[in-house]
Backbone as JSON, one array per atom type, in Angstrom:
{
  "sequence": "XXXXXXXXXXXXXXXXXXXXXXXXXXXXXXXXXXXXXXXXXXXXXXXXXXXXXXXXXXXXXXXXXXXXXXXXXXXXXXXXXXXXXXXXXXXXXXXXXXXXXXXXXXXXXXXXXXXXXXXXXXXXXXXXXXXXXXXXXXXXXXXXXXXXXXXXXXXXXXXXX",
  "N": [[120.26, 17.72, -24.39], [118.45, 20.76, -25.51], [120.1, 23.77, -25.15], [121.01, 26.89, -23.99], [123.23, 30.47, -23.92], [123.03, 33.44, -22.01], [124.28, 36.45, -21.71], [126.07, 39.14, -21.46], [128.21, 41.67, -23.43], [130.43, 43.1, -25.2], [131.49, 44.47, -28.18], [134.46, 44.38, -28.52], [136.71, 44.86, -30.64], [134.65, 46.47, -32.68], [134.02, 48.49, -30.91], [137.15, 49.63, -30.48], [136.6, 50.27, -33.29], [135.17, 52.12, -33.31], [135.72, 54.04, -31.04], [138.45, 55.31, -32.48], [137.05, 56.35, -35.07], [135.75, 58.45, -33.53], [137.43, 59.7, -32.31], [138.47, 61.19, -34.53], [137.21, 62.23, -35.95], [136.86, 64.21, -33.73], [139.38, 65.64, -33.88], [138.99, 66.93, -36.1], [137.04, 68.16, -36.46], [135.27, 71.72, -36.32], [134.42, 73.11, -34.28], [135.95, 72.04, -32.39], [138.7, 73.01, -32.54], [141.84, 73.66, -32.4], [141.75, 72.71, -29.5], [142.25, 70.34, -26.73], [140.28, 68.03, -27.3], [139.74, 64.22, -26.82], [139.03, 61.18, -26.71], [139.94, 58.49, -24.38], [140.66, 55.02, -23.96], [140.19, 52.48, -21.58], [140.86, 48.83, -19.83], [137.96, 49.16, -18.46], [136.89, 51.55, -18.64], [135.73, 54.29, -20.03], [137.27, 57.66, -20.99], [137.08, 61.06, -21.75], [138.19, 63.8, -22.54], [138.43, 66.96, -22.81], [138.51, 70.76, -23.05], [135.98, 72.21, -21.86], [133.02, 72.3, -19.97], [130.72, 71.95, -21.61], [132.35, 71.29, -23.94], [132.78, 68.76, -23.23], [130.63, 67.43, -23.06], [129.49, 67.65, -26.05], [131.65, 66.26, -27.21], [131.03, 63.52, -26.13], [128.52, 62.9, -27.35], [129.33, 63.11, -29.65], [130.7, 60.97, -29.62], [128.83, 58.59, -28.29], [127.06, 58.91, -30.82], [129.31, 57.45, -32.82], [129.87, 54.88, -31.69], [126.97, 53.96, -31.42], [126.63, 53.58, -34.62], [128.6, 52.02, -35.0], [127.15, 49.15, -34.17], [126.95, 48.85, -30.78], [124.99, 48.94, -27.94], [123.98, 51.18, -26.34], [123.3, 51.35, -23.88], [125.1, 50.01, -22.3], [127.11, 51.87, -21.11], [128.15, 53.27, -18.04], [127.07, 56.28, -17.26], [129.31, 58.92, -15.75], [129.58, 61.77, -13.27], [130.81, 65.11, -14.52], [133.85, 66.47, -14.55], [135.87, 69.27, -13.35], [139.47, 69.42, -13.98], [142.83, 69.9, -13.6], [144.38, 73.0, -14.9], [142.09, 74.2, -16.23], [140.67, 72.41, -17.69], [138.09, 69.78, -18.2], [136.84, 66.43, -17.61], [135.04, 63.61, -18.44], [134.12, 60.61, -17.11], [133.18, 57.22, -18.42], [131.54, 54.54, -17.47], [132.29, 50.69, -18.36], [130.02, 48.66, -18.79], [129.82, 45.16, -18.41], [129.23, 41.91, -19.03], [126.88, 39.71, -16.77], [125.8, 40.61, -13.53], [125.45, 39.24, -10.31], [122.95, 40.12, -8.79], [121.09, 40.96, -10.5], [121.01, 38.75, -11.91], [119.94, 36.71, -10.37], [117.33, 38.25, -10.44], [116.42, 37.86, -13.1], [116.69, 35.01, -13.52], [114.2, 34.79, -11.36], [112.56, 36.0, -13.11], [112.08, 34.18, -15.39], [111.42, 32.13, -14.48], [108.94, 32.76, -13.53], [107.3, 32.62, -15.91], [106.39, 30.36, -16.36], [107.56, 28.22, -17.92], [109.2, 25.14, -19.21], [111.72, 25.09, -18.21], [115.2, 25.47, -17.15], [117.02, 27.33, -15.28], [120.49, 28.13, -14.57], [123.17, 30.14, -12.75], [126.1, 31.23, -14.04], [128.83, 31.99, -13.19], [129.66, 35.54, -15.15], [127.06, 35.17, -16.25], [124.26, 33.68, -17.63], [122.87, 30.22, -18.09], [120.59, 28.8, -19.97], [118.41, 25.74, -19.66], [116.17, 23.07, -21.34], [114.28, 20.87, -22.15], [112.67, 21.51, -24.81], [113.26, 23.13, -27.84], [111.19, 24.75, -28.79], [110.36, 26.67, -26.01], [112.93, 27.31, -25.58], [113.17, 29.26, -27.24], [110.86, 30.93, -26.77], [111.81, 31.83, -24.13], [113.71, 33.91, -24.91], [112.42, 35.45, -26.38], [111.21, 36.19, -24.2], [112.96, 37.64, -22.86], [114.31, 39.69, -24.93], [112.09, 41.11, -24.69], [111.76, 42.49, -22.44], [113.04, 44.43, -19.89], [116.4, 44.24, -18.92], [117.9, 46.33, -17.97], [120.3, 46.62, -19.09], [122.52, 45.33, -22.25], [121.72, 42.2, -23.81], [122.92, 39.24, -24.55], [122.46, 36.13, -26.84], [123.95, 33.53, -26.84], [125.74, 30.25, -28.21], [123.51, 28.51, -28.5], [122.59, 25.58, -28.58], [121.84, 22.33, -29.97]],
  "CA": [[119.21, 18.65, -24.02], [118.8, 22.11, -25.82], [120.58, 24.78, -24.31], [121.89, 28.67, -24.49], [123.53, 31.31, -22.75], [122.59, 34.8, -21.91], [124.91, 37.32, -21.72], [126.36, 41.4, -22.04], [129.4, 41.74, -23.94], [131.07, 44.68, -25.94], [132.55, 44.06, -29.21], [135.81, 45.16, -28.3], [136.82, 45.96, -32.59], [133.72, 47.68, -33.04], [134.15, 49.7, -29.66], [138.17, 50.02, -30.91], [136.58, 51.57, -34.22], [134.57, 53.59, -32.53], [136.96, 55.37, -30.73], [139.25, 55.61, -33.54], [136.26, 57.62, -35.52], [135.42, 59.68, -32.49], [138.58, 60.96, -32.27], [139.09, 61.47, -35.74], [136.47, 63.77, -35.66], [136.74, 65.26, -32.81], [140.32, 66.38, -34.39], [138.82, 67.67, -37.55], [135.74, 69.28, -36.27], [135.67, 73.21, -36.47], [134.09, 73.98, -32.99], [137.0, 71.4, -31.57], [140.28, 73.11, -33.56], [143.25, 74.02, -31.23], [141.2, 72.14, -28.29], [143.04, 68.64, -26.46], [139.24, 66.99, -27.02], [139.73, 62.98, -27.75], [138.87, 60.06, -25.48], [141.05, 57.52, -23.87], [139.75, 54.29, -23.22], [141.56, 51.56, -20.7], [140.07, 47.74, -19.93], [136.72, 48.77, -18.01], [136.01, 52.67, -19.15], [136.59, 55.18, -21.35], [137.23, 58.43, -20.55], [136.47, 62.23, -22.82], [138.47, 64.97, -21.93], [137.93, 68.51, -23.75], [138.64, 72.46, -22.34], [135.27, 72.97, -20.72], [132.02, 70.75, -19.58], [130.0, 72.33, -23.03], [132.98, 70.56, -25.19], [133.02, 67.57, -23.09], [128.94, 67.0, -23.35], [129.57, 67.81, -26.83], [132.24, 65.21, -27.48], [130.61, 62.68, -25.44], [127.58, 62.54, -28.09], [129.88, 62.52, -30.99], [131.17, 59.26, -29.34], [127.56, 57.92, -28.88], [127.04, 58.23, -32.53], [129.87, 56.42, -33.58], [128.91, 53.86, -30.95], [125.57, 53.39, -32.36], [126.69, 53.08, -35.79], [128.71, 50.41, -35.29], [126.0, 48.6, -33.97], [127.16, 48.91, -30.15], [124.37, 49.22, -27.35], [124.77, 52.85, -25.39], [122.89, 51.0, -22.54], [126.42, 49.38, -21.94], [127.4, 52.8, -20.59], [127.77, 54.28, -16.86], [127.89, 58.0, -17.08], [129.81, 59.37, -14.17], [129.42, 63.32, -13.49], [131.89, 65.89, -15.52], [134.58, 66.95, -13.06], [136.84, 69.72, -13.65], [140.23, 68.84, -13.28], [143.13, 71.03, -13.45], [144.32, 73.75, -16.06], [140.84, 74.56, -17.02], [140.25, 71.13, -18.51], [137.04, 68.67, -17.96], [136.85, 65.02, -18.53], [133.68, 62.78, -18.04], [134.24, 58.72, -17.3], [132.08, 56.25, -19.17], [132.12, 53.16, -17.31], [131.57, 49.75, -19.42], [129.34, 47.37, -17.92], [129.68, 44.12, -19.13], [128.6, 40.4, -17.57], [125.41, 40.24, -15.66], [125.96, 40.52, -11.29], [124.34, 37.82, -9.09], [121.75, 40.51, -8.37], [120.72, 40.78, -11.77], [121.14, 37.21, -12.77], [118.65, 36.41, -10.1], [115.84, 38.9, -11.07], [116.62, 37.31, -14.9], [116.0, 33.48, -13.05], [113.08, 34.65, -11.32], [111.41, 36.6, -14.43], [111.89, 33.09, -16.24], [110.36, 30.71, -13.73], [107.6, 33.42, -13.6], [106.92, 32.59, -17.24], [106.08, 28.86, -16.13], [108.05, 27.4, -19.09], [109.69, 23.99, -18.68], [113.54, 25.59, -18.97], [116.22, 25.43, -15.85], [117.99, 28.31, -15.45], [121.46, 28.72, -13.82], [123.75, 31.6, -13.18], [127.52, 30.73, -14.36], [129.77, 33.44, -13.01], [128.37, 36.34, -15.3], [126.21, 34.74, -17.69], [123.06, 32.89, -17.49], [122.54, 28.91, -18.82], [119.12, 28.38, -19.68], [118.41, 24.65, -21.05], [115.16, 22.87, -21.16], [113.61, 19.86, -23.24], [112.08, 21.72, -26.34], [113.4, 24.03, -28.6], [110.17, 26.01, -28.77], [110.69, 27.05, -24.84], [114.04, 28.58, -25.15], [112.89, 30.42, -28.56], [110.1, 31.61, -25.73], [112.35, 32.9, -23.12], [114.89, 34.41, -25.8], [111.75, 36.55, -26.78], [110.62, 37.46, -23.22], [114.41, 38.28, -22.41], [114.17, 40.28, -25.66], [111.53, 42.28, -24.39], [112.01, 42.41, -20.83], [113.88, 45.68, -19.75], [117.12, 44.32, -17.77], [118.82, 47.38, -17.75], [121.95, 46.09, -19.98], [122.37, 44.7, -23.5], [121.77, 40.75, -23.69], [123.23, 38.52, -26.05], [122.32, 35.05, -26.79], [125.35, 32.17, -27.49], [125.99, 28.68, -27.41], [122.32, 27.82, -29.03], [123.06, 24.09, -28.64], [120.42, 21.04, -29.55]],
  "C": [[119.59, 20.03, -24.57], [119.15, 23.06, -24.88], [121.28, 26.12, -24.93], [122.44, 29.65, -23.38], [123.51, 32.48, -22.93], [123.72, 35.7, -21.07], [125.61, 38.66, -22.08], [127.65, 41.09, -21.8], [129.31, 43.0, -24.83], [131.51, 44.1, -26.94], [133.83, 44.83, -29.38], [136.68, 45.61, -29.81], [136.06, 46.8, -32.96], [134.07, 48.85, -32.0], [135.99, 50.5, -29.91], [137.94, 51.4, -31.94], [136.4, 52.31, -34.33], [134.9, 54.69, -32.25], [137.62, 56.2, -31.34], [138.28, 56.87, -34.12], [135.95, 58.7, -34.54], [136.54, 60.7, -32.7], [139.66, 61.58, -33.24], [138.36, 62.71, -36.02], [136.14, 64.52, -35.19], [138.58, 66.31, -33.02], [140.02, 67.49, -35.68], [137.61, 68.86, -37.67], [136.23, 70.68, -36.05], [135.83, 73.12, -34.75], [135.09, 73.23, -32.07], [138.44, 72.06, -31.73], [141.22, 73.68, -32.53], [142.68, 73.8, -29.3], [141.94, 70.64, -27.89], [141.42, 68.17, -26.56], [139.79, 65.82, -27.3], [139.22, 62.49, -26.01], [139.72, 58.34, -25.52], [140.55, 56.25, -23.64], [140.75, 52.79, -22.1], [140.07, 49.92, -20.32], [138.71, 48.16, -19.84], [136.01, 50.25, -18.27], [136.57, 53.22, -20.06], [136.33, 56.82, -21.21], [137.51, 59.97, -21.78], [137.2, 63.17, -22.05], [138.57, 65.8, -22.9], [137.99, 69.44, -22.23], [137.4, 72.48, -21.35], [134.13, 71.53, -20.85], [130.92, 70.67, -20.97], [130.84, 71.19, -23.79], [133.04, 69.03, -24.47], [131.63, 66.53, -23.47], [128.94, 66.59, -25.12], [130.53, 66.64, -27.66], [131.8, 63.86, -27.08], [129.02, 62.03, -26.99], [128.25, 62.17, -29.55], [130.37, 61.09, -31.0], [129.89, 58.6, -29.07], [127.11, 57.91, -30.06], [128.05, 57.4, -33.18], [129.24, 55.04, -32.92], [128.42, 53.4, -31.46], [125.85, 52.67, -33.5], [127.49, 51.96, -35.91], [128.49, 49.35, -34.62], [126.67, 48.16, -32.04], [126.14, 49.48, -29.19], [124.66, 50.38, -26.24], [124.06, 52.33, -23.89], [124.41, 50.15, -21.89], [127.09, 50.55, -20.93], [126.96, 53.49, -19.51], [128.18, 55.72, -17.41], [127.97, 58.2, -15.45], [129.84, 61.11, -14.7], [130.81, 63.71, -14.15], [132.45, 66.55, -14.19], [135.75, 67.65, -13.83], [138.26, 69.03, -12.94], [141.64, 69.94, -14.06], [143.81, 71.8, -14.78], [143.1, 74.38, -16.74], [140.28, 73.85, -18.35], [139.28, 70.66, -17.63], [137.1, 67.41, -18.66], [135.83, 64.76, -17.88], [134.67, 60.87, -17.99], [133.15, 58.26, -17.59], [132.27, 54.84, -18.97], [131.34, 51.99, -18.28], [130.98, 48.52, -18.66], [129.13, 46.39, -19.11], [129.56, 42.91, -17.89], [127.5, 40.87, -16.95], [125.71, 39.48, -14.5], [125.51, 39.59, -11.29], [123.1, 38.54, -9.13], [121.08, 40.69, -9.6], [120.52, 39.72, -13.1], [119.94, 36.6, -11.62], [117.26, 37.12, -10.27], [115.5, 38.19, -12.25], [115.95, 36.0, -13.95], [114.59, 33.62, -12.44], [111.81, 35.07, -12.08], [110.95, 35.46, -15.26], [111.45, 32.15, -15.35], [109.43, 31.48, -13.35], [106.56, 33.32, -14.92], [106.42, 31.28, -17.01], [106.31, 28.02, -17.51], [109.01, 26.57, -18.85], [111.28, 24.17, -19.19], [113.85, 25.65, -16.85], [116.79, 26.35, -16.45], [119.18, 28.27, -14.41], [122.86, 29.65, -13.58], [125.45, 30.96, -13.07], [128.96, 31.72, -14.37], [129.13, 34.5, -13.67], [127.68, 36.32, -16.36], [125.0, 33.61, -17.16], [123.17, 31.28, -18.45], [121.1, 28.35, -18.69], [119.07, 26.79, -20.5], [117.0, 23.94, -20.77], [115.17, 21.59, -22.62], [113.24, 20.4, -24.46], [112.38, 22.84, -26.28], [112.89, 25.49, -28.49], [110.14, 26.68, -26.9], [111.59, 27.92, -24.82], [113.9, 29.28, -26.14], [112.21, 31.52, -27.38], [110.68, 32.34, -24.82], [113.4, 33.73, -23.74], [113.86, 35.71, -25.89], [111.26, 36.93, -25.33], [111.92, 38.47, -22.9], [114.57, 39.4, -23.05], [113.31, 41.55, -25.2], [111.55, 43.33, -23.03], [113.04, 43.67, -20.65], [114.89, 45.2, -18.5], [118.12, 45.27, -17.68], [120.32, 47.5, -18.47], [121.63, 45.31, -21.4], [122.12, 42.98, -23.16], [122.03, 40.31, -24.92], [122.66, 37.35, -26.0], [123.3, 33.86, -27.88], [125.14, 31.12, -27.11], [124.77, 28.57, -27.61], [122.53, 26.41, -29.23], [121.39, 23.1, -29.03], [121.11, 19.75, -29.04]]
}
C-alpha cells in the first residue's frame, strides 16, 4: 500500500553553512568592526550576541539571509525577546523547532480526514504516516499540506508504492 511521511526537519550542513557565512560577515562588515557580534548555535537554538539591541536586530537579519539562501525555511525559527545581559552586551535566542507536537499532528489528521480522501493518517512520535490505496490521493494531500498554513516547514519522505 502507497505510503509517505510528513515531517519538519533542518538541514543541519546547510544551517552549519549558514552560520559559518553569518559570522563571516558579521566579522568583516564595517558597521560591526571592533564589535564581539557572531552567533553561537548549540543542539536546539542558536543564539546572536552583539554590543547593543540595534546590532543584535541587525545581525539577526544578516543571519536570515544566509538562512534563506541556503534554501532553509525562517518559519523554523522561535524568536525570543533581546535581553540585555551584562557589560553592555545583548543577545537574542532563536529557538529551532523541528518535529511536529501531538497538538499539531492532530489538527494535520483532522485537516486530512476533512478532505474526505481515502488515506489513513497516523502520528509516529513527530512525524505524520499518511498511506492510502491510490497514488493519486497522497499526491492530493501532499498538495493540500502544501498549501495549508501549519505554522512550520513540512517535508515529505519515504514516498513508498
Amino acid at each position: 500500500m502507497p505510503s509517505f511521511d510528513v515531517v519538519s526537519e533542518i538541514n543541519k550542513p546547510e544551517l552549519a553553512n549558514a552560520l559559518h557565512q553569518a559570522n563571516k560577515e558579521l566579522s568583516t562588515r564595517f558597521d560591526f568592526k571592533g564589535t564581539d557580534a557572531r552567533v553561537e548555535s548549540n543542539e536546539q537554538s542558536l543564539t546572536v550576541f552583539a554590543d547593543n539591541e540595534f546590532q543584535v536586530k541587525q545581525a539577526v537579519d544578516v543571519l536570515c539571509l544566509k538562512l534563506a539562501a541556503r534554501g532553509i525555511d525562517l518559519a523554523c525559527l522561535e524568536y525570543r525577546p533581546i535581553e540585555e545581559i551584562g557589560g553592555g552586551k545583548a543577545r537574542q535566542i532563536l529557538l529551532l523547532r523541528e518535529g511536529i507536537n501531538s497538538d499539531l499532528g492532530r489538527k494535520l489528521v483532522k485537516q486530512i480526514k476533512d478532505q474526505k480522501l481515502k488515506v489513513q493518517t497516523a502520528i509516529q512520535g513527530d512525524q505524520l504516516r499518511v498511506t492510502g490505496k491510490k497514488r493519486d490521493d497522497l499526491q492530493a494531500v501532499i498538495a493540500f499540506l502544501k498549501q495549508a498554513d501549519a505554522g512550520i516547514p513540512l517535508q515529505f519522505n519515504n514516498f513508498r508504492d
